[in-house]
C-alpha positions as CSV (number, residue, x, y, z in Angstrom):
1,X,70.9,-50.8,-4.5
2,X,72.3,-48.0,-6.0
3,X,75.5,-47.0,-7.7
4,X,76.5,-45.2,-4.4
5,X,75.8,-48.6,-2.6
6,X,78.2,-49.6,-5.0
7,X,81.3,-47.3,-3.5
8,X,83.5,-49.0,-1.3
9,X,82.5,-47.5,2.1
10,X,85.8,-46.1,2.9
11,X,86.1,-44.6,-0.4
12,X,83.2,-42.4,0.3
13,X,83.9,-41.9,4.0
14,X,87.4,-40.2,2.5
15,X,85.5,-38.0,0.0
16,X,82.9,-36.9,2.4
17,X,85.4,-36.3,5.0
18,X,87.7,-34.3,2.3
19,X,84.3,-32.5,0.8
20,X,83.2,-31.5,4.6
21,X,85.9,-30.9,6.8
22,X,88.8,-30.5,4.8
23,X,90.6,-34.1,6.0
24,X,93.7,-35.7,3.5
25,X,92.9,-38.6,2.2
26,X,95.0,-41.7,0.8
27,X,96.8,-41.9,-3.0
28,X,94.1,-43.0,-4.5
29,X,91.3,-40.9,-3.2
30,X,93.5,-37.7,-3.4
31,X,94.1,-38.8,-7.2
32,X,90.4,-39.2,-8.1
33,X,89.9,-35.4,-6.6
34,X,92.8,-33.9,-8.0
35,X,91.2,-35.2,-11.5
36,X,94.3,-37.1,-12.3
37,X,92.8,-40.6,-13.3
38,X,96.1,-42.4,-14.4
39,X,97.8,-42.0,-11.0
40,X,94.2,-43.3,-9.3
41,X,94.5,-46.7,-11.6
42,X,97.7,-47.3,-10.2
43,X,96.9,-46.5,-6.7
44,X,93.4,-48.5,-6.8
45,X,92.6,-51.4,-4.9
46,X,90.6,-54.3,-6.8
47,X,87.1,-52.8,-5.3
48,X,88.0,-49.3,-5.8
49,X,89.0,-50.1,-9.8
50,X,86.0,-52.1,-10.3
51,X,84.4,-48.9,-8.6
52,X,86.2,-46.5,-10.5
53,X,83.1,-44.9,-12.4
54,X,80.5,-44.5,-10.1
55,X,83.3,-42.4,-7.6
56,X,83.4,-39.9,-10.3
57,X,79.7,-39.6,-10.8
58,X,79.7,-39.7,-7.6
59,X,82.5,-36.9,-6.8
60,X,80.5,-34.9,-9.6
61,X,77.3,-35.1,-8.2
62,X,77.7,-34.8,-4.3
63,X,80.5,-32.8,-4.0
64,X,80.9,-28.8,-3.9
65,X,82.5,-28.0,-7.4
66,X,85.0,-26.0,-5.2
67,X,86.5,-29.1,-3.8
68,X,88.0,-31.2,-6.8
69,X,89.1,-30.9,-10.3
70,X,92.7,-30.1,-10.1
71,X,95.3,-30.1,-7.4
72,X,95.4,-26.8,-6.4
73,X,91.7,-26.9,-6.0
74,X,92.6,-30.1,-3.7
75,X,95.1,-28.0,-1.9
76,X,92.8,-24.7,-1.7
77,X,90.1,-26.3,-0.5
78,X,91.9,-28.2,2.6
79,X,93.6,-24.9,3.7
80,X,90.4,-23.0,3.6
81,X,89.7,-25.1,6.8
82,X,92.5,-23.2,8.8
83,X,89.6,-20.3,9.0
84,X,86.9,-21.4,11.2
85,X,84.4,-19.3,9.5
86,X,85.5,-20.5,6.5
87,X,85.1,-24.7,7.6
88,X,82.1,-24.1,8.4
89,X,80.7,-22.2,5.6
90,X,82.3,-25.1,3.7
91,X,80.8,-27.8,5.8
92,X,77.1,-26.2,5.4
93,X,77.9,-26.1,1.4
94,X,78.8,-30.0,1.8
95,X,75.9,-30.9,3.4
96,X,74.0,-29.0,1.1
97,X,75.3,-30.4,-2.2
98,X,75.5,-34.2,-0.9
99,X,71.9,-34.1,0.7
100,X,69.8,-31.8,-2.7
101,X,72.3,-33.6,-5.6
């Protein structure tokens, strides 16, 4: 098993959904992404806190730079996905980070 075994599955459905086509996701997820790890401690669930770690190597390691860090990389990256061109370049770089690390 490893640690992304570990991610509750929703959790990483949300960030893979975020990372690829732009979707919002819930408090906690949103929090996580935006880099702001006290608001994610009090929006976590008991699986996602005991989780809390391994989403951020996990955010880090699979998802395009472009898409997290701070709140108005959240907000950029979700209305880049207006532009169809645009979605899917991002989709494509998704793919690409999550499947070569």
């Amino acid at each position: 098993m490893t640690y992304i075994d570990r991610i509750p599955p929703l959790v990483k459905q949300a960030l893979d959904n975020h990372a690829e086509y732009g979707h919002r996701c819930g408090s906690f997820v949103t929090a996580v992404l935006e880099n702001d790890f006290q608001t994610a401690i009090g929006c976590a669930g008991p699986d996602s806190m005991a989780s809390l770690k391994k989403i951020a190597i996990y955010v880090h390691n699979n998802l395009p730079s472009q898409c997290y860090g701070s709140t108005e990389k959240v907000r950029e990256w979700r209305e880049s996905f207006s532009d169809m061109e645009t979605a899917e370049s991002n989709a494509a770089l998704a793919r690409s980070v999550r499947e070569n690390g």
